[in-house]
C-alpha positions in Angstrom: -13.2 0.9 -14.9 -13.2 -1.6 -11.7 -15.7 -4.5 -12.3 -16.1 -5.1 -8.2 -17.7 -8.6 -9.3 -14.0 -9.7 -11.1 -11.7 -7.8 -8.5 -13.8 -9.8 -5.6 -12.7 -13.3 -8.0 -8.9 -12.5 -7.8 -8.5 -11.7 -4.1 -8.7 -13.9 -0.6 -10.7 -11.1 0.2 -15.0 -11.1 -1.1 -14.9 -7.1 -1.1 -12.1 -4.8 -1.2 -12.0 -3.3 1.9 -10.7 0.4 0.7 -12.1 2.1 -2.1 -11.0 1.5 -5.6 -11.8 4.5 -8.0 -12.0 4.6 -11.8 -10.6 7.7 -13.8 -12.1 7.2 -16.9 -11.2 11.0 -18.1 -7.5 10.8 -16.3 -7.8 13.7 -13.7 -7.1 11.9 -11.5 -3.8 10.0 -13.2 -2.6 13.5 -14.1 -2.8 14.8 -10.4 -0.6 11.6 -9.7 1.4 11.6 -12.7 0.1 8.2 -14.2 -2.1 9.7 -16.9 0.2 8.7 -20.3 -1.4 11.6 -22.7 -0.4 9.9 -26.1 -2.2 6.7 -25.3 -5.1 8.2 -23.5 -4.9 6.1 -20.2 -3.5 6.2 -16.9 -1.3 3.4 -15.9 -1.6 0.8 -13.4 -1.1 3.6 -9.9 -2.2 2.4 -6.3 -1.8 5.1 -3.6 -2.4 4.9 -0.2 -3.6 7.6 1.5 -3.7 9.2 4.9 -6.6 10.6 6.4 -5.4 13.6 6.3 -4.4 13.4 2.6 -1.0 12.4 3.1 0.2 9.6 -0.1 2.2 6.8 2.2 2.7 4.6 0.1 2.6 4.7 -4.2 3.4 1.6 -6.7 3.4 2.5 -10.5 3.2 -0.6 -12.9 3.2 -1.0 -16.2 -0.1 -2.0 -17.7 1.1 -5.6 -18.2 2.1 -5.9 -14.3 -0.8 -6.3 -11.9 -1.0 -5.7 -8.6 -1.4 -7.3 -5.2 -4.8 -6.1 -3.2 -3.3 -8.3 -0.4 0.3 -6.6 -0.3 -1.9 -3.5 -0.3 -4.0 -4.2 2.3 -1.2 -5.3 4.9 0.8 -2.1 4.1 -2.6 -0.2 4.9 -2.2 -2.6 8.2 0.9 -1.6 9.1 0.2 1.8 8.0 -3.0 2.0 10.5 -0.5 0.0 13.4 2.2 2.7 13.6 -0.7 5.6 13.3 -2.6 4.4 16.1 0.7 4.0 17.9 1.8 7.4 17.5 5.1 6.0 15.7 5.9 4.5 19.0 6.5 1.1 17.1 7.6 0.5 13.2 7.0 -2.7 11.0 10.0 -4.5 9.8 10.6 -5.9 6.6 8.1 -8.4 5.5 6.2 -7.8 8.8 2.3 -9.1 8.8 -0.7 -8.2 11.2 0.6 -10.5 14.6 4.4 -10.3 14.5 6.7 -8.3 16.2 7.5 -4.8 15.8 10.2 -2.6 16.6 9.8 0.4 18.7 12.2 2.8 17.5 15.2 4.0 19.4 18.8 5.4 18.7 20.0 1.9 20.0 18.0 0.6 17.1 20.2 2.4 14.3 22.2 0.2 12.6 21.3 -2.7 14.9 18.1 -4.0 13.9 19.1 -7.3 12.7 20.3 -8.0 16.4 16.5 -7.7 17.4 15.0 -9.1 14.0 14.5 -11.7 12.0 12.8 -12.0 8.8 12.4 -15.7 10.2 10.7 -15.1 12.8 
């Protein structure tokens, strides 16, 4: 179960700005396939999605791997970015909120490090 007071201590953020659910019983986990039946637990599973109940994005750790709220929350960034741009644009790799994008094009294809830098 999420204790919101200890998730709030190991993020930049003071509230999660998504929801975070627990699945105590694993319905949830076995809809996702992350419910482990033996041990009686789901394992570590984020998904992010769509409104209209699309899954974007998954991650599946193993219980001693924790996750990064912060990595989430820019990939629901960029996620919300190309939505609201109809796809007109696409985040490159490593991409955060205020750099470039790419606005996808044939001319694009096989040529995006011309246009792109990690560095930048």
């Amino acid at each position: 179960m999420w204790d919101e007071q200890e998730l709030t201590k190991m993020t930049s953020n003071e509230v999660a700005p998504f929801p975070m659910l627990a699945d105590a019983g694993g319905n949830l986990g076995r809809v996702y396939g992350v419910y482990n039946q033996e041990l009686g637990i789901n394992v570590r599973g984020s998904f992010l999605i769509d409104p209209e109940g699309i899954v974007q994005s998954c991650e599946i750790l193993s219980p001693a791997v924790g996750r990064n709220l912060d990595e989430m929350l820019r990939q629901v960034q960029a996620y919300k970015l190309v939505r609201e741009n109809e796809g007109t644009q696409a985040t490159p790799m490593g991409w955060v909120p205020g750099k470039d994008v790419l606005t996808p094009n044939e001319e694009l294809v096989g040529n995006v490090w011309k246009v792109w830098s990690p560095k930048k």
